[in-house]
C-alpha positions as CSV (number, residue, x, y, z in Angstrom):
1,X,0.0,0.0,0.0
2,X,1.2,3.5,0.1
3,X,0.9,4.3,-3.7
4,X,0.0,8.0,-3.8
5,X,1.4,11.4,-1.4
6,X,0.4,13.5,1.3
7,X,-1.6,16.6,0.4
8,X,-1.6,19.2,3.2
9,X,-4.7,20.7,1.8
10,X,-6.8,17.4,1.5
11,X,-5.8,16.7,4.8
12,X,-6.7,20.6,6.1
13,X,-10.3,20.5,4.3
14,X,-11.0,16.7,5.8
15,X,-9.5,18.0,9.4
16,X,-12.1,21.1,8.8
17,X,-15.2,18.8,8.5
18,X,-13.9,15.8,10.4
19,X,-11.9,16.9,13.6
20,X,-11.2,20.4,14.1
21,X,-14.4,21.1,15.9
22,X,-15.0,18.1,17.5
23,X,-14.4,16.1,20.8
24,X,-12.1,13.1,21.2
25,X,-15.1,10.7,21.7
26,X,-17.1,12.9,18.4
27,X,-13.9,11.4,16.5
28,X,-13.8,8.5,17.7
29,X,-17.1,7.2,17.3
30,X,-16.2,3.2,16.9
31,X,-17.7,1.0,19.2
32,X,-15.6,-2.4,18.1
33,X,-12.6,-3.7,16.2
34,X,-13.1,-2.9,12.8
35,X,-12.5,-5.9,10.9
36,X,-10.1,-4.5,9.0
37,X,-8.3,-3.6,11.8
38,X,-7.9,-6.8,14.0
39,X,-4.9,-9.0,13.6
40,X,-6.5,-11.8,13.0
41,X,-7.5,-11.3,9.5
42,X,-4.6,-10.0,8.5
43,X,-1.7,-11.7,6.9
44,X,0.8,-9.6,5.9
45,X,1.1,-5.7,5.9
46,X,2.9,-4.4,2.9
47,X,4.8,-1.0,2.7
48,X,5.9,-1.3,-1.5
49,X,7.8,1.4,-3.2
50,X,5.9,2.9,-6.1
51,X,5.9,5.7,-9.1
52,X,4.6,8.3,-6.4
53,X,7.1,6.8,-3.5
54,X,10.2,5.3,-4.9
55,X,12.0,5.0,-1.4
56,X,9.3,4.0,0.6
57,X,10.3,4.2,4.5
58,X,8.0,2.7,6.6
59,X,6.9,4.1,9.8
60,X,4.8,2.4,12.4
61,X,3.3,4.2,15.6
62,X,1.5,2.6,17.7
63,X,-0.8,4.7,20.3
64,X,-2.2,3.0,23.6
65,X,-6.1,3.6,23.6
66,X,-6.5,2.7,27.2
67,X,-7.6,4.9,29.8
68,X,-6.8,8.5,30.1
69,X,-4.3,7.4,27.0
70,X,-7.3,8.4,24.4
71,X,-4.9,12.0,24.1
72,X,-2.8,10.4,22.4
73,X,-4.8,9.2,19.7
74,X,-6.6,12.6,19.6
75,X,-2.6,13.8,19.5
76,X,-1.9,12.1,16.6
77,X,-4.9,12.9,14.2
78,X,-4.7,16.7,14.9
79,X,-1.3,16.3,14.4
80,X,-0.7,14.3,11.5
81,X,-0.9,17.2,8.9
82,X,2.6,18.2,11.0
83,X,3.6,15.2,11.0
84,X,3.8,14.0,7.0
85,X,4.5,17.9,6.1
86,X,7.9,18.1,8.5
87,X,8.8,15.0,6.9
88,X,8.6,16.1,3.8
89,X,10.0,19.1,4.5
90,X,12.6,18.2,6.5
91,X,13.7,14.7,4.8
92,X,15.2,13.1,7.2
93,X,13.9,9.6,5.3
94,X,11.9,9.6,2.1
95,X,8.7,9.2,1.1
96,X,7.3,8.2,4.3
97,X,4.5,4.9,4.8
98,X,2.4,5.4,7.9
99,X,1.1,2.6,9.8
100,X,-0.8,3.8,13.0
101,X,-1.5,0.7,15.3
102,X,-4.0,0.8,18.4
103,X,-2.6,-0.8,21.5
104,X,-4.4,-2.1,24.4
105,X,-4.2,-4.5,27.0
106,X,-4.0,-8.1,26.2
107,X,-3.5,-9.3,29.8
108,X,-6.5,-7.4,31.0
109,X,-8.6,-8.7,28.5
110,X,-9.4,-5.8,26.7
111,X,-12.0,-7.0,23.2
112,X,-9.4,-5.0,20.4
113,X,-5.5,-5.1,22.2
114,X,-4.0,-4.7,19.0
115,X,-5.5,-2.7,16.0
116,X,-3.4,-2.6,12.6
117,X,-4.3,-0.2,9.8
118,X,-2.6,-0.5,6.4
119,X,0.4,1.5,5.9
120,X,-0.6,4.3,3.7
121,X,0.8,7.6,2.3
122,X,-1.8,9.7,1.9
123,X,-5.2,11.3,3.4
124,X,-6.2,7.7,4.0
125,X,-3.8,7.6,7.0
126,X,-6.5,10.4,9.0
127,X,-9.1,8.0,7.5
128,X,-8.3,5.4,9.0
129,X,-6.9,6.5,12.2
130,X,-10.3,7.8,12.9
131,X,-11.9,4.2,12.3
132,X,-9.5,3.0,15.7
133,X,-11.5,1.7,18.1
134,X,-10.9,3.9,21.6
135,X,-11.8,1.1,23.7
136,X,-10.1,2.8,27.1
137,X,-9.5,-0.5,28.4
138,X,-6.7,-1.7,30.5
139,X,-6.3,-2.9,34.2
140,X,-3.8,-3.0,36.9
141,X,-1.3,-4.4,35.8
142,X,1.7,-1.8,35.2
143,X,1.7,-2.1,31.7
144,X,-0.1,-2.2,28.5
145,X,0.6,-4.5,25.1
146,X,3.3,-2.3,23.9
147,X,5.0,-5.2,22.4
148,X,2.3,-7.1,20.5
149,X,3.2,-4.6,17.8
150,X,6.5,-5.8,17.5
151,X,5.6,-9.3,17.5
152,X,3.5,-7.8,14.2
153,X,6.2,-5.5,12.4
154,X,8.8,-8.4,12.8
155,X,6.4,-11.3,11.5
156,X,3.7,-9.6,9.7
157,X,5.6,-6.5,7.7
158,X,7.1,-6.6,4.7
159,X,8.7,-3.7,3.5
160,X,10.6,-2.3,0.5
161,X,13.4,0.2,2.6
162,X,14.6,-3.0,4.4
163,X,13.9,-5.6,1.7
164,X,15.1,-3.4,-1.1
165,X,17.9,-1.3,0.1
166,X,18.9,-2.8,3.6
167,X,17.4,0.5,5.2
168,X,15.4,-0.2,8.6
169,X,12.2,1.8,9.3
170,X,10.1,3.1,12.2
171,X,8.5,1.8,15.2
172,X,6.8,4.5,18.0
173,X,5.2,3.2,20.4
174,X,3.5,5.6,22.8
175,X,2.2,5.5,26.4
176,X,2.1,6.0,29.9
177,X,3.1,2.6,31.3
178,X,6.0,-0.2,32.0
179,X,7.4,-2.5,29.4
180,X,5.3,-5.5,29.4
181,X,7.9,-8.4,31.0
182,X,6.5,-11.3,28.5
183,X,3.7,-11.9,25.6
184,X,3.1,-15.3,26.6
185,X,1.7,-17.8,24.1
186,X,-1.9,-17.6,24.9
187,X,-2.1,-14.1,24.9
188,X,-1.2,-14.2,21.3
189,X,-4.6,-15.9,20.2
190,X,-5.7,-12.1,20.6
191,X,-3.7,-11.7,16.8
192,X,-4.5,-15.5,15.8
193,X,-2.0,-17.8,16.8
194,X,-2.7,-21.0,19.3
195,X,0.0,-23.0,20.9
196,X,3.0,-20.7,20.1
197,X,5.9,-20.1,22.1
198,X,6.0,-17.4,24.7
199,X,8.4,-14.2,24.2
200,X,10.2,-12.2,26.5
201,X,10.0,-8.1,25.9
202,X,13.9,-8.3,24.8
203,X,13.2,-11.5,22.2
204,X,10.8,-9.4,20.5
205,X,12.5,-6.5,20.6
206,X,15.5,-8.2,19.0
207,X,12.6,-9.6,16.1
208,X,11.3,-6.5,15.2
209,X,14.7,-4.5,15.2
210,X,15.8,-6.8,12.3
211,X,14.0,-4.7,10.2
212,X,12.8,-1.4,12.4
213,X,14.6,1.1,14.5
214,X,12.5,1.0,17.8
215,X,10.9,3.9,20.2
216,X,9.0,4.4,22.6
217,X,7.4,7.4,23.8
218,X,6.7,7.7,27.6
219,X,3.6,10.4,28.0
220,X,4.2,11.9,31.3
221,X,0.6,13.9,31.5
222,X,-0.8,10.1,31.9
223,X,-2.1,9.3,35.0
224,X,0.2,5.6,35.5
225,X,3.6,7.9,34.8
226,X,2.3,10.8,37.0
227,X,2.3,8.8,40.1
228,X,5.1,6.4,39.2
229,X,7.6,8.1,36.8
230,X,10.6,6.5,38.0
231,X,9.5,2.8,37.7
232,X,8.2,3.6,33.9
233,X,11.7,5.7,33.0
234,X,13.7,2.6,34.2
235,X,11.3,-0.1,32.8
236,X,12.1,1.6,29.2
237,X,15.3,2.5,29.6
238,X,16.9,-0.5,30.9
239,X,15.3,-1.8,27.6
240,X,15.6,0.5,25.4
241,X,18.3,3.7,26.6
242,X,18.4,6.8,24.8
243,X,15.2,5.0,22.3
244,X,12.8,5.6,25.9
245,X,12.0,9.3,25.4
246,X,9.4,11.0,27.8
247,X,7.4,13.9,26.5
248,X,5.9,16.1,28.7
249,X,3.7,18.0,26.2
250,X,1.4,15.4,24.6
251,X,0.3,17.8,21.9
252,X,3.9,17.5,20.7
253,X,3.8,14.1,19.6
254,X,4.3,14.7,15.7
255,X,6.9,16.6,16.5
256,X,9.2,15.0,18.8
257,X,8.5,11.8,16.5
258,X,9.8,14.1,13.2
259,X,13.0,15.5,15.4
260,X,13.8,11.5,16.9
261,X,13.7,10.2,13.4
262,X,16.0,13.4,12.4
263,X,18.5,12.5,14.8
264,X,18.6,9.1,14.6
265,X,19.4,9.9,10.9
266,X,22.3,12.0,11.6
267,X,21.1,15.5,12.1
268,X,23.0,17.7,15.5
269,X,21.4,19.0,17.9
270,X,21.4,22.4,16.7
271,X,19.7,21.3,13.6
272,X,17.2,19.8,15.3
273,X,16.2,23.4,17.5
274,X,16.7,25.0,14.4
275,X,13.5,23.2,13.2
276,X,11.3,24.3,15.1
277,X,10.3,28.1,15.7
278,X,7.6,27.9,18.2
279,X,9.1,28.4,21.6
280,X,6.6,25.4,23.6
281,X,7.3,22.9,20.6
282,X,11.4,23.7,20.6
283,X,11.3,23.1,25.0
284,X,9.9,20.0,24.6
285,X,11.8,18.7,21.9
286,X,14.4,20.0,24.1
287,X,13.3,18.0,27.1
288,X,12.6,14.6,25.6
289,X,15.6,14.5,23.7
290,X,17.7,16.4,26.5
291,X,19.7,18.8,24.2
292,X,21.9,21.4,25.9
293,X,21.1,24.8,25.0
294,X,24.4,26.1,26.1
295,X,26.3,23.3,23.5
296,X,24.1,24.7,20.9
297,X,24.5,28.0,21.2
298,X,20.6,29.1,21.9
């Protein structure tokens, strides 16, 4: 999928009719899985260069929907005019594929714990990111499924940057909560598979970063990180290290993912604050990737 480009002004008039205006739950208005959407129907996600994108780079992000983590979501759609625009504009990768992914809770027995669109290129990303299912799920138990997507991009992806030109793409994953410790084999009959093995968070991490560079994006306005911010930094980081990045600004999401791909492809620091002229979007950039202001001369 993926075969035609971003237009900023289809997105604006769609964002005019379909978001601007309205609530979180007036956006998100589905009350199930969409079909579409769940896992289990799905046997391969393809990202495939094309006439309109001949370096496809495929990006996944993956947005917990359980919850107080609905701002997220409502982040991303608002956002995603930023998003596909700074990349362009930017180009730190070309002709970006986005996937967006819905995340819940597998191990609280939440109906949709995983929701998969199709990685597109164009307006039909907003499409069908409004079609996730905000199911505000979850229970007590210090973490969400933030690794079932990896489990997908490493099994279920197939993508031209990687196949094609050895060239990994994207995974952001975005919540509030700890790293789940395992994804055990009955928990992945949520996505279709029965009497599997059982996975440890680092095994499938080491799966999906075969062919992605991996993120995750710790919100700290959610309620879980408020009151335990500590145990969440250290649950990613020991994981992850500089790839766990907190945000404190959850409106910011499109662009700290824009500057964390720009980085990780090379650009300095000061290029990175140069980026961005708006003084609350250039602090938390600033924040989440802890840039110096005295190193870069601001």
């Amino acid at each position: 999928m993926g075969s035609s480009r971003f237009d900023s002004l289809a997105y604006t008039a769609y964002s005019t009719t379909n978001i601007a205006s309205k609530s979180t739950r007036e956006i998100f208005t589905a009350s199930r899985i969409k079909a579409d959407f769940d896992p289990k129907n799905i046997t391969m996600r393809e990202s495939r260069d094309s006439t309109a994108n001949p370096e496809s780079t495929a990006i996944i992000i993956g947005l917990d929907v359980t919850g107080s983590m609905g701002i997220v979501l409502d982040a991303m759609i608002r956002g995603l005019g930023t998003l596909m625009t700074e990349i362009y504009d930017k180009k730190p990768v070309s002709d970006p594929h986005v996937m967006c992914m819905g995340i819940g809770d597998v191990a609280a027995g939440d109906s949709a714990p995983l929701q998969v669109t199709q990685f597109e290129a164009d307006i039909r990303i907003a499409e069908q990111l409004k079609d996730i299912y905000l199911e505000r799920g979850g229970g007590g138990n210090d973490s969400e499924s933030y690794t079932l997507p990896w489990y997908f991009a490493g099994m279920r992806t197939d993508i031209d940057c990687h196949k094609k030109r050895e060239k990994k793409g994207y995974i952001f994953t975005v919540g509030d909560e700890c790293v789940p410790s395992t994804l055990t084999s009955t928990q992945l009959g949520c996505i279709g598979l029965h009497d599997q093995q059982s996975y440890t968070a680092k095994e499938l991490y080491d799966l999906a970063s075969q062919k992605y560079d991996i993120f995750h994006i710790m919100i700290e306005e959610g309620s879980y990180m408020r009151g335990r911010r500590d145990k969440v930094v250290n649950s990613w980081t020991d994981l992850l290290g500089q790839h766990a990045i907190a945000l404190s600004d959850h409106t910011k999401l499109p662009e700290l993912i824009v500057s964390t791909i720009m980085r990780n492809e090379g650009k300095t620091d000061e290029e990175i604050m140069a980026a961005w002229s708006d003084s609350s979007t250039s602090e938390a950039v600033r924040r989440s990737l802890n840039i110096n202001l005295r190193a870069v001369g601001r």
